[in-house]
C-alpha positions as CSV (number, residue, x, y, z in Angstrom):
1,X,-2.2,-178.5,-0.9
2,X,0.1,-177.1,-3.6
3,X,0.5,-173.4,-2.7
4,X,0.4,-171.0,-4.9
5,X,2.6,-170.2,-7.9
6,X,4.4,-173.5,-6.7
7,X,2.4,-176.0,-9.3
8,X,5.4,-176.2,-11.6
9,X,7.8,-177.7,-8.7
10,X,5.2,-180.5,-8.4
11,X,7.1,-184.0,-8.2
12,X,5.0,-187.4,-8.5
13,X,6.7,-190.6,-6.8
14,X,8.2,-191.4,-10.9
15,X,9.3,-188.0,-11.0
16,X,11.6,-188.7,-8.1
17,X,12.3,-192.3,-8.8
18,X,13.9,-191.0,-12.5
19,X,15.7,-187.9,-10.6
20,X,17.4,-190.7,-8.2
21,X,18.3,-193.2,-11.8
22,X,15.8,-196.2,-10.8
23,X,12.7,-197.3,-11.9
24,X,9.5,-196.9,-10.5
25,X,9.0,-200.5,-9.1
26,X,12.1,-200.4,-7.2
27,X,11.7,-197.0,-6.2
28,X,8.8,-198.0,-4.3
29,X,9.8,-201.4,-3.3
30,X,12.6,-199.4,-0.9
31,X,10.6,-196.1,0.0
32,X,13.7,-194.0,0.2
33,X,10.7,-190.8,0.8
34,X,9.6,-192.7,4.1
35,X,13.4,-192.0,5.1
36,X,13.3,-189.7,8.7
37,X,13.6,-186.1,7.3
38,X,12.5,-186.6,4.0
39,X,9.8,-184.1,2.8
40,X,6.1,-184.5,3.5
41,X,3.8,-185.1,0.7
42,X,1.9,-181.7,-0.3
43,X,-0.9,-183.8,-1.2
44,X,-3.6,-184.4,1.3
45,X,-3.7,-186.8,4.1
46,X,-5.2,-190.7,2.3
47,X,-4.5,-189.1,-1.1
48,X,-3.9,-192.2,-3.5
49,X,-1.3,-190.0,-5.4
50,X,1.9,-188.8,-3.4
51,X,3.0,-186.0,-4.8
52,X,5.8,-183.5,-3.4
53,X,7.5,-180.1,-4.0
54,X,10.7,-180.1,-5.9
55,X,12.5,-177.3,-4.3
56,X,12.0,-179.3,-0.8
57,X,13.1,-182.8,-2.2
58,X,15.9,-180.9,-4.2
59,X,17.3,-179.4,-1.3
60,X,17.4,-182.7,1.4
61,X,19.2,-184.8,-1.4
62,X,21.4,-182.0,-1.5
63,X,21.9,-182.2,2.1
64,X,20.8,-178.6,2.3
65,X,18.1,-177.1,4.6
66,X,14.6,-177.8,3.7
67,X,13.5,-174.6,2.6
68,X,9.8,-173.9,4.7
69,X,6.7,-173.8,2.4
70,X,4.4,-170.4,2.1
71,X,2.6,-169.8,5.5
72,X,-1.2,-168.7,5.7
73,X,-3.9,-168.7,2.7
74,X,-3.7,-167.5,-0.5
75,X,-6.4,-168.0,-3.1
76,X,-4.3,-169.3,-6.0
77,X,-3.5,-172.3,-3.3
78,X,-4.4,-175.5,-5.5
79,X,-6.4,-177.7,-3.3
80,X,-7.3,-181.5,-4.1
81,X,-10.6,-183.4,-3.7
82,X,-9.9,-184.1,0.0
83,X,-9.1,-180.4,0.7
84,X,-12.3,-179.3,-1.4
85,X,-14.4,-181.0,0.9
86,X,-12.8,-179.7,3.7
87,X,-13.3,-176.3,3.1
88,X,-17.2,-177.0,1.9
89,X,-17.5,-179.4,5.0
90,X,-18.7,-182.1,3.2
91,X,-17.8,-186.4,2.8
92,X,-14.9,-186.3,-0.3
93,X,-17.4,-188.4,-2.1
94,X,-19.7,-185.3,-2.2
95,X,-17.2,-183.5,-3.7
96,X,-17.4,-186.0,-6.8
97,X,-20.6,-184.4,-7.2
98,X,-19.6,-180.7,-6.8
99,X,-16.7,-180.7,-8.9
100,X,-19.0,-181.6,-12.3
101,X,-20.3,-177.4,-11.7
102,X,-19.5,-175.7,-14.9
103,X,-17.3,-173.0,-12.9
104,X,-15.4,-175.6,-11.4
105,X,-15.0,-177.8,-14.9
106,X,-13.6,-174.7,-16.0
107,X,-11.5,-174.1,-13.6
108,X,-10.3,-177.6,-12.8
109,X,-6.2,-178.0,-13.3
110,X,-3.8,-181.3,-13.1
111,X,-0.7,-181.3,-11.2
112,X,0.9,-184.5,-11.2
113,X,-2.1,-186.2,-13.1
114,X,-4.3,-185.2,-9.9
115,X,-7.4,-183.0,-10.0
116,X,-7.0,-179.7,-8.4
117,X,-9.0,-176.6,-8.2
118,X,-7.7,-172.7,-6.9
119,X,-9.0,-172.1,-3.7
120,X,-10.9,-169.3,-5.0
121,X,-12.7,-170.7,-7.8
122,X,-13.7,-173.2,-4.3
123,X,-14.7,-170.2,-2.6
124,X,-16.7,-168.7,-5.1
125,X,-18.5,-172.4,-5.5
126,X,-19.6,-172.1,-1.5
127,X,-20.8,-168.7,-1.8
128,X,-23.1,-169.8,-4.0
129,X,-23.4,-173.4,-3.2
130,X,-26.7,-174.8,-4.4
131,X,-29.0,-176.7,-1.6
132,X,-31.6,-179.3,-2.3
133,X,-34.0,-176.7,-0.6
134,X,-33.1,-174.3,-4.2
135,X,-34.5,-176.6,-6.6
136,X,-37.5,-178.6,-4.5
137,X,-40.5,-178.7,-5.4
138,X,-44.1,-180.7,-4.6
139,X,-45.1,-183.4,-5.5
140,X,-41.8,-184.7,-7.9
141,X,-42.2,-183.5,-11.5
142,X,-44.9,-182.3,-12.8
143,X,-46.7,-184.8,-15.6
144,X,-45.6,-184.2,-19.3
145,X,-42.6,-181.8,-18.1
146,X,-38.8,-182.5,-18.5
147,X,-36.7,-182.8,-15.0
148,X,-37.2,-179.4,-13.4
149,X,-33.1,-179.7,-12.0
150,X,-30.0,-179.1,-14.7
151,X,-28.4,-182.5,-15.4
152,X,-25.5,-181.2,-14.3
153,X,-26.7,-180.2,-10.6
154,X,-28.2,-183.1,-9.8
155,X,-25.8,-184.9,-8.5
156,X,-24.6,-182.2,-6.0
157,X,-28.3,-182.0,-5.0
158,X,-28.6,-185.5,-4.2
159,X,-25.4,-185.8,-2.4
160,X,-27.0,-182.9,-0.5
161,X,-30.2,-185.0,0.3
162,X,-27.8,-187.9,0.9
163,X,-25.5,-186.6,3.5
164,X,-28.6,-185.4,5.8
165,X,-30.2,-188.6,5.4
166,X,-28.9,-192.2,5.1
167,X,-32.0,-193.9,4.2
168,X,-32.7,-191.8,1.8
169,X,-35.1,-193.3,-1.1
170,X,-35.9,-192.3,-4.8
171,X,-38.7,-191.2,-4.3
172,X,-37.8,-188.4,-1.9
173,X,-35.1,-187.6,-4.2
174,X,-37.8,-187.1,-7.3
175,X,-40.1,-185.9,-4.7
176,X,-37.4,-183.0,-3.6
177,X,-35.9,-182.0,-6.6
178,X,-38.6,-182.6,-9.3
179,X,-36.8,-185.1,-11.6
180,X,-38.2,-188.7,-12.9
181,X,-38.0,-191.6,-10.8
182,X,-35.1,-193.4,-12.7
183,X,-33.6,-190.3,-13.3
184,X,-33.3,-190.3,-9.2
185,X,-32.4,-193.6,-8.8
186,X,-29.7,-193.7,-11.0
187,X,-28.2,-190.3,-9.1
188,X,-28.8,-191.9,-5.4
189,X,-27.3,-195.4,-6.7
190,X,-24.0,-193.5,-8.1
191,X,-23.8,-191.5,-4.8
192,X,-24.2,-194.5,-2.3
193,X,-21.6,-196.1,-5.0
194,X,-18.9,-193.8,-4.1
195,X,-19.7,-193.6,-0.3
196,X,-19.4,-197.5,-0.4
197,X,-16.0,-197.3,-2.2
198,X,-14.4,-194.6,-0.3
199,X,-15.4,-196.6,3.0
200,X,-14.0,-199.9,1.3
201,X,-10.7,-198.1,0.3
202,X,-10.3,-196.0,4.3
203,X,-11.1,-200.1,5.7
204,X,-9.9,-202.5,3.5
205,X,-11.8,-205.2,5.4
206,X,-14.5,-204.3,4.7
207,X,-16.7,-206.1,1.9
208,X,-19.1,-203.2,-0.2
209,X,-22.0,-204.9,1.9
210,X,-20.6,-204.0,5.1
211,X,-19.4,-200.6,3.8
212,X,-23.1,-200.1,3.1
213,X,-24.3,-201.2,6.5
214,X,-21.8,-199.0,8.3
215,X,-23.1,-196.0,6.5
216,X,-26.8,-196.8,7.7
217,X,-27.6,-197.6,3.5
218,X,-30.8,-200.0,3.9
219,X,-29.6,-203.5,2.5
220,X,-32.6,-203.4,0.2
221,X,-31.8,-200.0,-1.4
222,X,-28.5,-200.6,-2.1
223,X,-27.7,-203.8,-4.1
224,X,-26.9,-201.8,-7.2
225,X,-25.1,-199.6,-5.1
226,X,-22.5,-202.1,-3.7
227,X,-22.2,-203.7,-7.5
228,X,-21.6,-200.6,-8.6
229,X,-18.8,-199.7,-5.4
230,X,-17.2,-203.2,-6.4
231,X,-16.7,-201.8,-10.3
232,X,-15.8,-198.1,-8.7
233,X,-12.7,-199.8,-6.6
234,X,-11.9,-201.7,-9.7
235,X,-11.8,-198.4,-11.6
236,X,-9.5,-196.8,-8.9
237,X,-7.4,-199.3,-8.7
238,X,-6.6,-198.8,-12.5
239,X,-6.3,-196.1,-12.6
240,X,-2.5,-195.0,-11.9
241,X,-1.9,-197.7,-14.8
242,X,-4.2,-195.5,-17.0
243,X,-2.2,-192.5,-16.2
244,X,1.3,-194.6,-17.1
245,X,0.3,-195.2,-20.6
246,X,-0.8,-191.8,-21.4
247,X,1.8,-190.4,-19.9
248,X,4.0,-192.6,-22.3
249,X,2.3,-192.1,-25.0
250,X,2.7,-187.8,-24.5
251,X,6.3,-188.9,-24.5
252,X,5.8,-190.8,-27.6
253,X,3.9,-187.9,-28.9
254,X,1.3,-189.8,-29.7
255,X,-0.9,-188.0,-28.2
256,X,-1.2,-184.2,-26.6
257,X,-3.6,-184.6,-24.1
258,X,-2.4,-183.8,-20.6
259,X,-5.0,-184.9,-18.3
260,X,-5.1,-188.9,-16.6
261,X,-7.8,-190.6,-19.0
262,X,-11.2,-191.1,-17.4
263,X,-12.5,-194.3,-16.6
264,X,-15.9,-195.4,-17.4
265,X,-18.3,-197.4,-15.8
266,X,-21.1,-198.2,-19.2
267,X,-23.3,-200.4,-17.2
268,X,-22.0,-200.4,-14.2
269,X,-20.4,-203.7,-14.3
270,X,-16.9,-203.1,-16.5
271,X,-14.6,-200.7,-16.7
272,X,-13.4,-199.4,-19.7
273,X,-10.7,-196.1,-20.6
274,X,-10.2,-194.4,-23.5
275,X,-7.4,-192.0,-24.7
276,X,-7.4,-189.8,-27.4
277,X,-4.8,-190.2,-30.3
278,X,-4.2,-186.9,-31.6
279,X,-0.5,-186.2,-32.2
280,X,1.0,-186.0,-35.6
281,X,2.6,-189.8,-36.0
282,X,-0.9,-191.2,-34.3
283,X,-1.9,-194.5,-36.3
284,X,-5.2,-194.7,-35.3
285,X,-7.9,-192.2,-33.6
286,X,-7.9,-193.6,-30.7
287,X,-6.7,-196.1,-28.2
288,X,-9.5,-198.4,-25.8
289,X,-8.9,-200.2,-22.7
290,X,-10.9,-202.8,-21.5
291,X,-11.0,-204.7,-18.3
292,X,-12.0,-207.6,-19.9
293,X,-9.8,-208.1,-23.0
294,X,-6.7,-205.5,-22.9
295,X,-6.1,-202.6,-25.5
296,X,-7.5,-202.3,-28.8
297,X,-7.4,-199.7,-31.1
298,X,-10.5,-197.4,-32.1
299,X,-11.7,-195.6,-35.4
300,X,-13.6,-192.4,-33.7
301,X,-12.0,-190.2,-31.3
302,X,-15.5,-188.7,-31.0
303,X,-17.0,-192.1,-29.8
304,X,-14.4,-194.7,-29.1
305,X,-16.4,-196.5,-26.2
306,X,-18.9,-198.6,-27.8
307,X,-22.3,-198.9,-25.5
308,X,-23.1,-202.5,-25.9
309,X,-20.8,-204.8,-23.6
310,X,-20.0,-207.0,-26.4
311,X,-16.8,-207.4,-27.5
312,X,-16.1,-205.1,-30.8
313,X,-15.0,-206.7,-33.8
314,X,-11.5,-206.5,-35.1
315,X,-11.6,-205.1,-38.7
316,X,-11.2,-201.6,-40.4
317,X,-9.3,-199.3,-37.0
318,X,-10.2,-202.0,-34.2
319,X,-7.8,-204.5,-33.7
320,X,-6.7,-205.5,-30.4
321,X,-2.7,-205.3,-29.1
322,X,-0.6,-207.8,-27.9
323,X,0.2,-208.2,-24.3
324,X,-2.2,-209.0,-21.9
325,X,-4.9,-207.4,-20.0
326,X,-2.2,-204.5,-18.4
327,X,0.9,-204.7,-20.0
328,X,3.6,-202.4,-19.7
329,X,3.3,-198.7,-21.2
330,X,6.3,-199.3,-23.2
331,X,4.7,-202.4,-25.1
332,X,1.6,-200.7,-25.3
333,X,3.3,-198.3,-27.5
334,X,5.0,-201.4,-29.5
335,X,2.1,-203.0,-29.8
336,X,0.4,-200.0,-31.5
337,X,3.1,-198.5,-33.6
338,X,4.1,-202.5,-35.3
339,X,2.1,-203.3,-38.3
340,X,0.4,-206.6,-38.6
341,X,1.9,-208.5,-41.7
């Protein structure tokens, strides 16, 4: 965890490559952090994103004593996904689900480009945790009535449902928490999706399928699931190549959005990024990656992810950059600061 009032000494593994003089790539091609001595992470134990405090790494390339980090609990602590579930006692995967809570939306902060939340605001979240016993009703929902359970609930309902029961089905989920069949489906698909993923990425061995038999899924419930998990780990692994570029772009002032872009899963086959354009010498709207064909510009920062899976047209905004499917941040900024001729 980052304790409190300590969010500011935060240090990602670039942050420490560019304090020592040497890129990224051959800062972790040598590990000089694995050194004996060297400080421990502060993020959680598994966390994809190492992240460490600066007065700690400061002090042991200064061949000082490592100053001892704040003892005991305080509530302005900044806990990650891992340590959010921790405290709720649920799967991390749950937590995907929790975090979407309006309270917790709100008081979501980044550190590093990693999702963290005040131990309090967690706190206050389990006090008044929602159970799938809170919103069930009889008998699934009512003809010619709307889903009787907030959009924005449902998925921390059905992770609820899910957790207590492996072989869970949609129809106990509509049946439980009064929502449409599909409506259901599509929550228990997403939530097997990231069990399957997180089980993939703690045993790389595994395939999705297997993932999905070791968690109990029945194979016949869960073949959009495991699609779906393939996409997911797709999506995670791009994801610290995401955060690259917009950080690069921030230092381009292109943009002034601080958090890591989001990735999208529109049909749950492709992955696809976008990242808002709003600084003053932004050429276009908005900036689109694809999986599939690179970068390309956008005209609406409102909408810059098109629904249908076809590829957009160039013309008007949309053209697409130079440079491959992932090329470096650097040319990505080239690419969309050079006019065509």
């Amino acid at each position: 965890m980052i304790r409190a009032d300590r969010q500011h000494l935060v240090r990602t593994l670039a942050d420490l490559a560019a304090q020592q003089g040497v890129g990224i790539d051959q800062y972790t091609r040598i590990k000089p952090y694995q050194a004996p001595g060297f400080p421990a992470p502060v993020s959680s134990e598994g966390a994809r994103t190492q992240l460490y405090d600066g007065d700690q790494v400061d002090a042991y390339l200064q061949g000082k004593p490592i100053p001892p980090l704040p003892d005991g609990e305080n509530d302005s602590d900044l806990l990650d996904r891992r340590e959010c579930a921790a405290l709720l006692g649920v799967a991390p995967n749950s937590w995907t689900s929790y975090k979407r809570d309006p309270a917790l939306k709100k008081a979501r902060v980044e550190a590093g480009g990693v999702e963290h939340w005040p131990r309090s605001a967690v706190q206050a979240f389990q006090k008044n945790r929602p159970g799938p016993e809170a919103a069930a009703t009889t008998g699934g929902r009512p003809r010619h009535t709307g889903d009787q359970v907030p959009r924005d609930r449902l998925p921390a309902l059905t992770a609820e449902l899910l957790d207590a029961d492996p072989t869970l089905t949609a129809a106990t989920v509509a049946d439980r928490l009064g929502v449409h069949r599909d409506t259901a489906q599509d929550a228990l698909t997403h939530q097997r999706a990231e069990r399957i993923a997180d089980r993939v990425e703690a045993d790389p061995a595994l395939t999705p399928a297997q993932a999905a038999a070791a968690l109990g899924y029945p194979p016949a419930q869960t073949r959009r699931a495991t699609a779906r998990a393939t996409t997911l780990l797709r999506a995670r692994q791009a994801a610290p190549y995401l955060a690259d570029v917009a950080a690069a772009l921030r230092r381009a002032h292109l943009t002034t959005t601080e958090a890591t872009p989001d990735v999208h899963l529109p049909g749950d086959d492709r992955v696809v990024a976008a990242l808002i354009l709003d600084g003053d010498q932004a050429p276009v709207p908005a900036l689109v990656w694809d999986e599939r064909y690179g970068w390309r510009t956008a005209s609406s920062r409102r909408h810059p992810i098109t629904k249908s899976a076809a590829r957009p047209s160039e013309g008007g905004d949309v053209r697409y950059l130079a440079g491959g499917i992932t090329p470096p941040p650097g040319d990505v900024i080239t690419a969309l600061t050079t006019t065509d001729a």
